[in-house]
C-alpha positions in Angstrom: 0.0 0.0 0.0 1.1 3.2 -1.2 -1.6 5.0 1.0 -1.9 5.2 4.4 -4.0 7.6 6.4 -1.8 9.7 9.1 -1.8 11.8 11.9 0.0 14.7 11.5 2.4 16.2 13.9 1.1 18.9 16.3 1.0 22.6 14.3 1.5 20.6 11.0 -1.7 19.7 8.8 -4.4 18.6 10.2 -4.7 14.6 8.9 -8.8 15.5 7.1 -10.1 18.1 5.8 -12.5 21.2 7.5 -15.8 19.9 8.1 -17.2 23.0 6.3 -16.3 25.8 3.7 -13.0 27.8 4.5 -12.5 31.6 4.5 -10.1 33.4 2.3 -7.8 33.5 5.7 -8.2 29.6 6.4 -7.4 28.6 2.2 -3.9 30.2 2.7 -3.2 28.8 6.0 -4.4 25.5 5.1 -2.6 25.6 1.8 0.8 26.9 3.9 0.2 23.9 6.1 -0.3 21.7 3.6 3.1 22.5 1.8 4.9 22.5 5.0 3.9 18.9 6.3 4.4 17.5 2.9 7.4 19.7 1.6 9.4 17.2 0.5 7.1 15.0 -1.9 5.9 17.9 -3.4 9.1 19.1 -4.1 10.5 16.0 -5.4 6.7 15.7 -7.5 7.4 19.2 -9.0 11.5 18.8 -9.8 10.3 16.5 -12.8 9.0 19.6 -14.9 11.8 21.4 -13.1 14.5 19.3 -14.5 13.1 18.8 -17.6 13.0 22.8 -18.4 16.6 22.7 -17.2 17.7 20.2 -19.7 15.7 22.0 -22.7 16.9 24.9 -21.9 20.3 23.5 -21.7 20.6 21.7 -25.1 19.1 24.8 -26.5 21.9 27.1 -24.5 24.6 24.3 -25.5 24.0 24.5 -29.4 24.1 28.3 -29.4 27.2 27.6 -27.4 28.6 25.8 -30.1 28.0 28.0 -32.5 29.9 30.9 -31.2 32.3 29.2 -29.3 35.2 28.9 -31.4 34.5 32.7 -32.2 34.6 34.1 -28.7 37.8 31.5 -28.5 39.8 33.1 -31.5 38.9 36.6 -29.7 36.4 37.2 -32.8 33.7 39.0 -32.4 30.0 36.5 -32.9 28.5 36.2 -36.6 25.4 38.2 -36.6 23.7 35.4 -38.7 24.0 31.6 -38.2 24.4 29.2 -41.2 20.8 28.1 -42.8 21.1 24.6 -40.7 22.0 25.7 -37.5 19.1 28.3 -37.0 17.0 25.1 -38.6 18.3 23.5 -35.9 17.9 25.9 -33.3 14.1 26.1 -34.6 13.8 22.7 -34.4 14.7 22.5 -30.7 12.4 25.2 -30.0 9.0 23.8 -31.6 10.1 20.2 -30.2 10.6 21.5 -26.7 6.4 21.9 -26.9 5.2 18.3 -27.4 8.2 17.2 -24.8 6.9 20.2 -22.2 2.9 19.4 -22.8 3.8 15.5 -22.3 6.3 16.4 -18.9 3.3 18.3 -17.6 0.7 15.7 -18.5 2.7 13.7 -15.8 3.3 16.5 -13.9 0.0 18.0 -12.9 -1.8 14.9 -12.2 0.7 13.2 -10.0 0.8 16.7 -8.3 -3.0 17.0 -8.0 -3.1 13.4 -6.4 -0.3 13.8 -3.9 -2.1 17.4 -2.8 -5.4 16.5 -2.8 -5.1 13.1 -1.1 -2.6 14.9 1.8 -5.4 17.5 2.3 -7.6 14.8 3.3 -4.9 13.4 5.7 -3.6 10.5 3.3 0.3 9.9 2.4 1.0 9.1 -0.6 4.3 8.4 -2.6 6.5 10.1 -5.2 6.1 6.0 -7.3 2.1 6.3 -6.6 1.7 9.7 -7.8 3.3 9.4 -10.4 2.1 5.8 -11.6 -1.5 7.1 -11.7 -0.2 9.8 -13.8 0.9 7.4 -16.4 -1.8 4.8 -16.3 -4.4 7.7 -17.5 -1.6 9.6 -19.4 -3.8 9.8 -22.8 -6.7 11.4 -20.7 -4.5 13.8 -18.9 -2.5 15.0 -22.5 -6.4 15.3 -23.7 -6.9 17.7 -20.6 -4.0 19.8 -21.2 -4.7 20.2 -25.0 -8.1 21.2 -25.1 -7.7 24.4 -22.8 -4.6 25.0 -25.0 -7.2 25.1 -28.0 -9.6 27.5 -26.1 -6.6 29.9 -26.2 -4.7 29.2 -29.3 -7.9 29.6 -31.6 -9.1 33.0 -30.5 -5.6 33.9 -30.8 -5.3 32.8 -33.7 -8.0 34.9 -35.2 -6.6 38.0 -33.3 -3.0 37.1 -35.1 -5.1 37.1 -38.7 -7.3 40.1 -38.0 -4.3 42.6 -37.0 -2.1 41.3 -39.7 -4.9 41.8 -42.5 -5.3 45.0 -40.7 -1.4 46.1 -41.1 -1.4 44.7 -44.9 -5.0 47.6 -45.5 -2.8 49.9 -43.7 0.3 49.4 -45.7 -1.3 49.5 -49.1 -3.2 52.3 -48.5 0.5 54.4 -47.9 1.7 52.8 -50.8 -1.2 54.1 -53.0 -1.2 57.7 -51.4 -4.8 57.8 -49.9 -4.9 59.5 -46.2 -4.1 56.9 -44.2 -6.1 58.9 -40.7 -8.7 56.0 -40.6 -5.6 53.2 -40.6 -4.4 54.6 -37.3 -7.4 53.4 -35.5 -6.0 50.0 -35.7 -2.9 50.9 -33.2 -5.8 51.3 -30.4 -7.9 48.4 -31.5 -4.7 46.1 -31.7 -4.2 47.7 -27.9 -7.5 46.5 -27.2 -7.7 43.4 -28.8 -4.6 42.3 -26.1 -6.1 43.7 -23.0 -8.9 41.8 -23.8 -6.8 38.4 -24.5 -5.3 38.6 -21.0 -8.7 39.5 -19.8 -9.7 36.0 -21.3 -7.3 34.0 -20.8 -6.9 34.9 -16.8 -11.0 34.0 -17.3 -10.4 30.7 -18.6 -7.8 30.1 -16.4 -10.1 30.4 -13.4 -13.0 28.8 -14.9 -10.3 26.0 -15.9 -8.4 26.4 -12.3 -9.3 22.8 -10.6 -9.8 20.6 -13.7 -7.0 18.5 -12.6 -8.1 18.0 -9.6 -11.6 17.0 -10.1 -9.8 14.9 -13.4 -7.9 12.7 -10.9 -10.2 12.9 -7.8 -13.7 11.7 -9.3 -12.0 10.0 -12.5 -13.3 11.9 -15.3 -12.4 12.3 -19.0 -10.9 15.5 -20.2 -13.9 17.0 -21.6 -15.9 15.8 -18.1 -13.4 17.6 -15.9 -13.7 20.8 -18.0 -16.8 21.1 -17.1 -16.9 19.8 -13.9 -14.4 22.8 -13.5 -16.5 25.3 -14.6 -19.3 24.2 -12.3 -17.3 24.2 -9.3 -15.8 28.1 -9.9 -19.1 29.3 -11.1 -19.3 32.6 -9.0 -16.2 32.1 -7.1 -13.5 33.3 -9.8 -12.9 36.6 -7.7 -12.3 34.3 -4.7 -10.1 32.4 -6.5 -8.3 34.8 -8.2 -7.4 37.2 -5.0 -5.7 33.3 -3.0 -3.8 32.6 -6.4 -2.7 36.3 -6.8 -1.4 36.4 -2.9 0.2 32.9 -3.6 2.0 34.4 -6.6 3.2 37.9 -4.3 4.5 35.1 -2.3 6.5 33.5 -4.5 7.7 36.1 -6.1 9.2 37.0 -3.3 10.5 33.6 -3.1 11.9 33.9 -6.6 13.9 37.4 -5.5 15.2 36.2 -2.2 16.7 33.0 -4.6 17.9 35.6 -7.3 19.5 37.9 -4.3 21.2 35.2 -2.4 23.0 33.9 -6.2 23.6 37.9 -6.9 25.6 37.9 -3.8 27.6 34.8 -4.5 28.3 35.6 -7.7 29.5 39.3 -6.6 31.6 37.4 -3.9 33.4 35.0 -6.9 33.4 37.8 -8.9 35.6 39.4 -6.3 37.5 36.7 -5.4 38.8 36.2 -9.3 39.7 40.0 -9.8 41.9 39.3 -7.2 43.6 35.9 -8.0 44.1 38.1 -11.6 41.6 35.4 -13.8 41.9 37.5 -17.1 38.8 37.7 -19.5 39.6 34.8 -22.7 41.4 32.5 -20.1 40.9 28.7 -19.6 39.5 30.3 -15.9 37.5 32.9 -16.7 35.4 31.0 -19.2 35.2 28.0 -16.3 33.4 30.7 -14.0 31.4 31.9 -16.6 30.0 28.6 -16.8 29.7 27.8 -13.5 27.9 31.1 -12.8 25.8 30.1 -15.8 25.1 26.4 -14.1 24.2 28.3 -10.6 21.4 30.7 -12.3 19.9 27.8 -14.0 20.0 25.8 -10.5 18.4 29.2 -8.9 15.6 29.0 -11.8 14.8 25.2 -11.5 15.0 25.3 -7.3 11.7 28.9 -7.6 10.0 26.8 -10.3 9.9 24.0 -8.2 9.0 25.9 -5.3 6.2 27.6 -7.4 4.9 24.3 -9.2 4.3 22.5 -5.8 2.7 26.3 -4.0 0.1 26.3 -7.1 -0.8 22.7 -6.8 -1.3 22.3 -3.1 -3.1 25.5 -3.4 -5.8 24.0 -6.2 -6.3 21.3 -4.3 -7.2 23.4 -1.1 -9.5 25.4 -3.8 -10.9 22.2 -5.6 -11.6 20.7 -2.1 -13.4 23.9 -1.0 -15.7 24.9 -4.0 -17.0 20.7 -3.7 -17.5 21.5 0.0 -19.7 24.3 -1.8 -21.2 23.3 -4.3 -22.1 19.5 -3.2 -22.1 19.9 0.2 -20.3 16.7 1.3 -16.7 15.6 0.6 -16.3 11.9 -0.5 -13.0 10.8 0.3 -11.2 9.0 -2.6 -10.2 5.1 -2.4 -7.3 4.3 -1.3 -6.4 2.5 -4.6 -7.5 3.4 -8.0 -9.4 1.0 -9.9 -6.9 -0.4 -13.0 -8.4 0.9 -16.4 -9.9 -1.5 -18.5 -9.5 -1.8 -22.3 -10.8 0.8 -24.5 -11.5 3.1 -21.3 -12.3 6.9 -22.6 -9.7 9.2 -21.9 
C-alpha cells in the first residue's frame, strides 16, 4: 500500500479536511500547512518539470554555445547570422521542446493534484504512486492539457489574422497615397484586442483552475473535468483569483530572495577572481562563466519548483473547497485506483 491515512504532527496539517467551507484567511493557512507537512514529496513531484526545463533549456543554450564558441575563443567577435542549418536546428529545438513540455506536464499536474489533494484529506502518498496514476491515465491527462490550450490558441489565432490583415490595409493604403487617418485606428484596436486576450485568458484560467483536480479525484475524462471545472468556480473566480494572486506575491518574493542570495555569491566570486588576476579569454574565466551560468539555471529550477508544488497544493485546497460548496459533502477517494480497462475513454 502506497496510502496510508496519518496523523499529523502537532502545528502541521491537520490529517482530514474542514468539516465546512474555508475563509479566504483559512485557504492560505491550510494551503501553507499543507506545503509545510508534505514539503518534500511535493518538491521531489514538481523537480520533474523542473529538471526537464533545465535540460531544454540547456541543449538549446549548449548548441548556441557551439556555434559561437570557437569565435569568442579566437577573440572574434559573434556572426550576426548563423548558417541556414544551425538556426534550422535551433528552430527545431524550439518547436520540439512543446510536445516534450505538454507531455512532462501531462505527468506533472496529475501526479501533483493526487499527492495534494489526497494529503489534504490526511492521506500519504508516494512520489512511485503519484506518479504511476499519472501514467496509467496519461492519454486522458495529455487530452486535458490540450483542449484548454485550444480554447486559447484559436481565438488567438483569429486576433494574429485580423491585425495582420489590418497592417497589410494599412500598408497599401500608404503605398497608393490615400490619407491613411482612418488606418491609425487599428494601433488602439490592436491595444484593445490584447487587454482583452489577457482579460480571457486569466477568465479561462479560473474557470479551468481545478480541472485537474476534479480529473484525478472523481475520474473523469478531459472534456468531463472541464466542465466539472466550470461548475465548481461558477461565482467564485474573484475568490479564486485574490488566494492565487497572494500565492503568486509570495513566490515572487521567493523567486527574488533565490535571485538575491546567487547575486551575492556571484559578486563574492566575482571578487575573489579580480583578485587571483583570472583574465577575460582564459581557460578560468570561461570555467566561472559557466559555473555562474550552471548556478542561475539551478536558482531557476529550485523557484519553479517551489512555485509548481505552492500552485498545486493551493488548487487542491481550492478544488476541495468549491465541492464542499457546491455538493455539500466531501467523498474521500479510495485508497487504490481502480486499473483501467480496455478501450476506457480518456
Amino acid at each position: 500500500m502506497n496510502e496510508v491515512p496519518y496523523s499529523a504532527p502537532v502545528g502541521s496539517t491537520p490529517p482530514s479536511p474542514p468539516p465546512g467551507p474555508l475563509t479566504f484567511g483559512q485557504i492560505l493557512d491550510r494551503t501553507y500547512r499543507l506545503a509545510r507537512a508534505n514539503c518534500k514529496l511535493f518538491l521531489g513531484i514538481a523537480s520533474v518539470p523542473s529538471a526537464a526545463i533545465f535540460l531544454l533549456f540547456a541543449a538549446i543554450m549548449g548548441c548556441v554555445l557551439v556555434m559561437v564558441g570557437p569565435q569568442i575563443l579566437h577573440d572574434a567577435a559573434p556572426p550576426s547570422t548563423f548558417p541556414t542549418y544551425q538556426t534550422a536546428l535551433l528552430v527545431c529545438l524550439g518547436f520540439l521542446a512543446y510536445p516534450i513540455l505538454f507531455a512532462v506536464f501531462a505527468l506533472y499536474m496529475p501526479a501533483a493534484s493526487y499527492a495534494a489533494t489526497q494529503a489534504n484529506q490526511g492521506v500519504r502518498v508516494t512520489f512511485g504512486a503519484a506518479y504511476s496514476l499519472a501514467r496509467r491515465h496519461f492519454w486522458r491527462y495529455l487530452w486535458l492539457m490540450i483542449l484548454p490550450a485550444l480554447f486559447v490558441i484559436v481565438p488567438l489565432v483569429v486576433i494574429v489574422v485580423l491585425i495582420g490583415l489590418g497592417t497589410l490595409l494599412l500598408h497599401n493604403q500608404a503605398n497608393l497615397g490615400t490619407d491613411p487617418t482612418a488606418m491609425f485606428f487599428l494601433i488602439p484596436l490592436a491595444v484593445l484586442l490584447y487587454v482583452g486576450m489577457i482579460v480571457y485568458c486569466i477568465l479561462l484560467m479560473l474557470r479551468f483552475a481545478v480541472a485537474f483536480p476534479a480529473s484525478v479525484e472523481e475520474g473523469l475524462t478531459a472534456w468531463a473535468a472541464l466542465q466539472r471545472s466550470a461548475k465548481l468556480t461558477k461565482k467564485a473566480k474573484g475568490r479564486i483569483f485574490l488566494v492565487l494572486l497572494v500565492v503568486y506575491a509570495v513566490m515572487y518574493a521567493v523567486n527574488l530572495l533565490f535571485i538575491l542570495i546567487f547575486v551575492l555569491l556571484a559578486a563574492i566570486g566575482a571578487g575573489v577572481a579580480m583578485l587571483a588576476h583570472v583574465t577575460q579569454g582564459s581557460p578560468a574565466f570561461f570555467i566561472l562563466i559557466g559555473l555562474a551560468a550552471l548556478g542561475y539555471l539551478l536558482v531557476l529550477v529550485a523557484c519553479t519548483m517551489f512555485a509548481y508544488a505552492a500552485y498545486s497544493t493551493t488548487l487542491a485546497v481550492l478544488y476541495h473547497d468549491q465541492r464542499l460548496r457546491k455538493d455539500g459533502q466531501l467523498l474521500a477517494m479510495p485508497a487504490t485506483l481502480p486499473t483501467p480497462q480496455p478501450g476506457e475513454a480518456v
